[in-house]
C-alpha positions in Angstrom: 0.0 0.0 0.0 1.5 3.3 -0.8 1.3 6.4 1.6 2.1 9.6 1.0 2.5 11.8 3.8 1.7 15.8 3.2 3.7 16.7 5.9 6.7 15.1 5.6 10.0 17.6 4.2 10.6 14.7 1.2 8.8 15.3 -1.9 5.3 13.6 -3.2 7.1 12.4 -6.2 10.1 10.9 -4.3 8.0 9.3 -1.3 5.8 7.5 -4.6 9.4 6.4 -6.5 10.8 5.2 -2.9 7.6 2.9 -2.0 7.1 1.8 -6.0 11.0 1.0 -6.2 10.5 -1.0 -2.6 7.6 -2.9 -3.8 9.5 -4.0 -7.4 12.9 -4.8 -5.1 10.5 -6.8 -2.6 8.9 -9.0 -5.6 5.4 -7.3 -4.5 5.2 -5.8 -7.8 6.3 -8.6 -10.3 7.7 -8.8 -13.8 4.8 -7.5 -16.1 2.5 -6.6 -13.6 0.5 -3.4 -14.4 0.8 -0.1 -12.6 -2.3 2.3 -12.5 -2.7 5.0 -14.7 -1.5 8.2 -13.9 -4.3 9.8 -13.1 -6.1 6.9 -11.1 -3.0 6.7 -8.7 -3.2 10.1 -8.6 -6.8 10.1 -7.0 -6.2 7.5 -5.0 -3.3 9.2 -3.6 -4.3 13.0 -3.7 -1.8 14.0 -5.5 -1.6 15.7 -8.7 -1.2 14.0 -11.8 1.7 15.9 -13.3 3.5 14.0 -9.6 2.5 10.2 -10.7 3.7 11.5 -14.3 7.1 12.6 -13.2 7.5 9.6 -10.8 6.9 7.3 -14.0 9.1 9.0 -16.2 12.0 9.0 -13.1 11.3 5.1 -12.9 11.4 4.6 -16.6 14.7 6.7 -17.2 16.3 4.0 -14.5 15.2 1.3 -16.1 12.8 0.2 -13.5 9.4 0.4 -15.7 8.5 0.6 -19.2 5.5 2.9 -20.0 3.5 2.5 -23.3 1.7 4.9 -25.4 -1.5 6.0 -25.3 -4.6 4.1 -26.8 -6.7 6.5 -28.8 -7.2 10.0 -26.5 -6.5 8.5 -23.3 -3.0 7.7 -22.2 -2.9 3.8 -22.1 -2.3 3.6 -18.5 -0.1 1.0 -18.1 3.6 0.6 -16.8 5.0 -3.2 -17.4 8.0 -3.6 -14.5 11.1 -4.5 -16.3 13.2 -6.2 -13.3 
């Protein structure tokens, strides 16, 4: 389950790459599994979108996930884990 804690000095997007990154280290979240889209982790978590985004793209640029494109208007909302 991923927290993210308002008041706490580190960053929305940084708490949400620390607890993904632990949860794909842990085996939680396995090879292929898919990730929410962007903007339904982003309600769930009351955070802005534009935070899930940048957390993705972080993620991706490490290697850890690999986004695809978008399925007609709608961002296809899926992340497939990569280790």
């Amino acid at each position: 389950m991923i927290v993210i804690d308002p008041r706490s000095p580190v960053p929305p997007f940084e708490q949400l790459r620390v607890q993904l990154l632990a949860q794909v280290q842990s085996g939680e979240l396995a090879p292929g599994a898919r990730l929410p889209t962007v903007r339904r982790l982003a309600d769930d978590l009351g955070i802005a979108p534009n935070t899930v985004a940048r957390t993705y793209r972080e993620l991706e640029a490490s290697g850890i996930i690999e986004t695809r494109g978008r399925n007609g208007k709608e961002r296809r909302a899926v992340c497939f884990m990569l280790r």
